[in-house]
C-alpha positions, 0 to 999 in steps of 0.5 A: 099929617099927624092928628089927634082926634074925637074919632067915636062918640065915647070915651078917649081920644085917637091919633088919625093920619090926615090929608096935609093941607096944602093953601090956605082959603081967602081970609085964612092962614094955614100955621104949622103947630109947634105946641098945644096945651091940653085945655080943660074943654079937650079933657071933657072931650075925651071923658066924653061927659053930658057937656061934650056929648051934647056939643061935638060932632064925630069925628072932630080934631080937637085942641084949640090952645096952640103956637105955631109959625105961619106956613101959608097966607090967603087972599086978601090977608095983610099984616103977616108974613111967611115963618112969623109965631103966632097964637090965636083966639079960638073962638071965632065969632061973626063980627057982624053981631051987636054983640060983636060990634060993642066988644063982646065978641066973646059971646057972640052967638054964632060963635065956633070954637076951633077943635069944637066946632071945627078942625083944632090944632091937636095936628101938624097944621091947622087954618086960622082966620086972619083976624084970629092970629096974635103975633107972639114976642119973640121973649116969650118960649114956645111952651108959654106961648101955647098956653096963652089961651087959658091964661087969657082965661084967668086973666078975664075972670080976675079982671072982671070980678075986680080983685083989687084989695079983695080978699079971693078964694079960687076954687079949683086948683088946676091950671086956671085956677093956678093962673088966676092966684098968681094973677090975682095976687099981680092985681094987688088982692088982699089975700089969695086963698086957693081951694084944692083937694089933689096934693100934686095941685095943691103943692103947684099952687104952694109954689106961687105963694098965696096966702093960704091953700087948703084942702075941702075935704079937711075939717077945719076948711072953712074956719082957716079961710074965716080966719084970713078974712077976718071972720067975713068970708072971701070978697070975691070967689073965683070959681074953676072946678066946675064942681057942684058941691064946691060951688054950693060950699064956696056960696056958703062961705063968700061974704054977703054982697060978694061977687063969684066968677063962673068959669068951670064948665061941669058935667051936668046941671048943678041945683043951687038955693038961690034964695038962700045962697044968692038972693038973700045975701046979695051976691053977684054971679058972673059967668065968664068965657073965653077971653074979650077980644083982643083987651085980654091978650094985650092984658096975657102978653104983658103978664107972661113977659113980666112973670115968666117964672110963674108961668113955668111953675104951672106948666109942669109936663112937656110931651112929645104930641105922640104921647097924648095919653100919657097927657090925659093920664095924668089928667086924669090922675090929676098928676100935673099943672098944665101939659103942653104937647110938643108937635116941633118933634113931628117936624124937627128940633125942640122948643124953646 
């Protein structure tokens, strides 16, 4: 089968043809892919950067956001059938942890994380856990539903930094930072004020209508954001570039007692004066990932039914998954939202 792979410990991203997996083991399914999107982690992957050459093992099939239909069922699994779409939950913890037993599974510590840690779905087929499937309605396209995992993302930092009648700044205009103002915006913020310095992202993040986008790099940056918060600074900073610089200047500017969510992974340590930044102005730091299992996708489910229109809008590139460079080009170029491989062409047909 076709496959996208982490083949050698530096930078890019192979095509392999692997064995097809034929039955899948007790307690797994096996799920033919229909789409996967490019996640962000995939990206750090490819760049091959301090993060990721410190945590995957060559060679490794990557990938972990996906939709697909289920080819086949082990022993001892109920509740699915042959043929039925579903997403799934990509990190797969241990269930027997106290983390995992008081619903906080998503930072169990034995933690692995498909197409990390263990074969992704950057393929023809890729076996699941049982446990880890969701089923998807069938009003919900195939493109939608192979970004499930990074809207779940979103999803989880704006609901746990709590953006009701908040005033927001979301640092990083990529595709979880494009979910999280349309979210944010959903869950009733003040105001929704989106951070971006590429034009291509900034003119998507436009398009869902927050109050303000601006770029860093402009002078007047800061005095606009002051401006729509009344001179306070943002309530709460959602924070998903992973950019160093931009999180010290977000710290400089949030209002004391703010909270800011954590999320962006970056390539290195970041220093920050705490005692200036954090301390002394009483600010909370949360660090968010993956998504709490299943509150989350309950949660993502919802959202992408009720607001297709703005899921489409942040997904900007559908590729045929042969032409996964051309994916991580405009990655690169930051040319893009959110891009989604197509692997229904290695089969037959197109998706919905």
């Amino acid at each position: 089968m076709f496959a996208i792979t982490k083949a050698k410990p530096e930078r890019g991203i192979w095509s392999d043809d692997q064995p097809t997996p034929s039955k899948a083991a007790r307690g797994m399914v096996m799920v033919k892919v229909i789409a996967a999107g490019i996640c962000g982690t995939d990206y750090h992957i490819y760049r091959w950067d301090q993060w990721s050459s410190g945590r995957i093992r060559t060679p490794m099939t990557i990938g972990h956001e996906f939709v697909g239909l289920i080819s086949d069922i082990g022993e001892d699994v109920t509740g699915f059938e042959i043929g039925e779409r579903v997403s799934a939950e990509c990190h797969i913890a241990c269930g027997q942890c106290g983390l995992c037993r008081t619903s906080n599974a998503h930072i169990c510590e034995k933690t692995e994380i498909i197409g990390v840690d263990r074969p992704g779905a950057f393929a023809e087929y890729v076996e699941v856990p049982a446990t880890n499937l969701w089923k998807v309605p069938d009003a919900i396209p195939d493109k939608h539903a192979a970004v499930f995992d990074p809207v779940g993302n979103a999803m989880h930092m704006v609901t746990t930094a709590e953006v009701t009648s908040k005033n927001v700044l979301i640092v990083g205009g990529g595709p979880i930072g494009l979910f999280a103002a349309a979210i944010a915006k959903a869950h009733g913020a003040r105001t929704v004020s989106v951070q971006e310095p590429n034009q291509s992202r900034a003119a998507i993040a436009r398009s869902l209508d927050p109050d303000l986008v601006v770029n860093p790099r402009d002078p007047d940056c800061t005095s606009r954001i002051l401006d729509l918060t009344d001179g306070k600074g943002p309530d709460v900073v959602l924070e998903v570039s992973g950019n160093g610089v931009a999180l010290n200047a977000a710290l400089d500017i949030a209002a004391p007692g703010a909270t800011v969510a954590l999320l962006g992974i970056p390539g290195g340590p970041v220093e920050l004066d705490l005692g200036g930044k954090v301390v002394m102005k009483g600010i909370s730091l949360l660090g968010v990932t993956g998504r709490r299992m299943y509150e989350t996708w309950f949660q993502v489910e919802a959202f992408m039914l009720k607001n297709p229109e703005l899921i489409e809008k942040v997904v900007t590139h559908v590729l045929p998954a042969k032409d996964f460079d051309k994916g991580f080009s405009l990655m690169d170029d930051g040319a893009c939202g959110k891009v989604v491989l197509d692997f229904q062409t290695l089969h037959e047909g197109e998706l919905q």
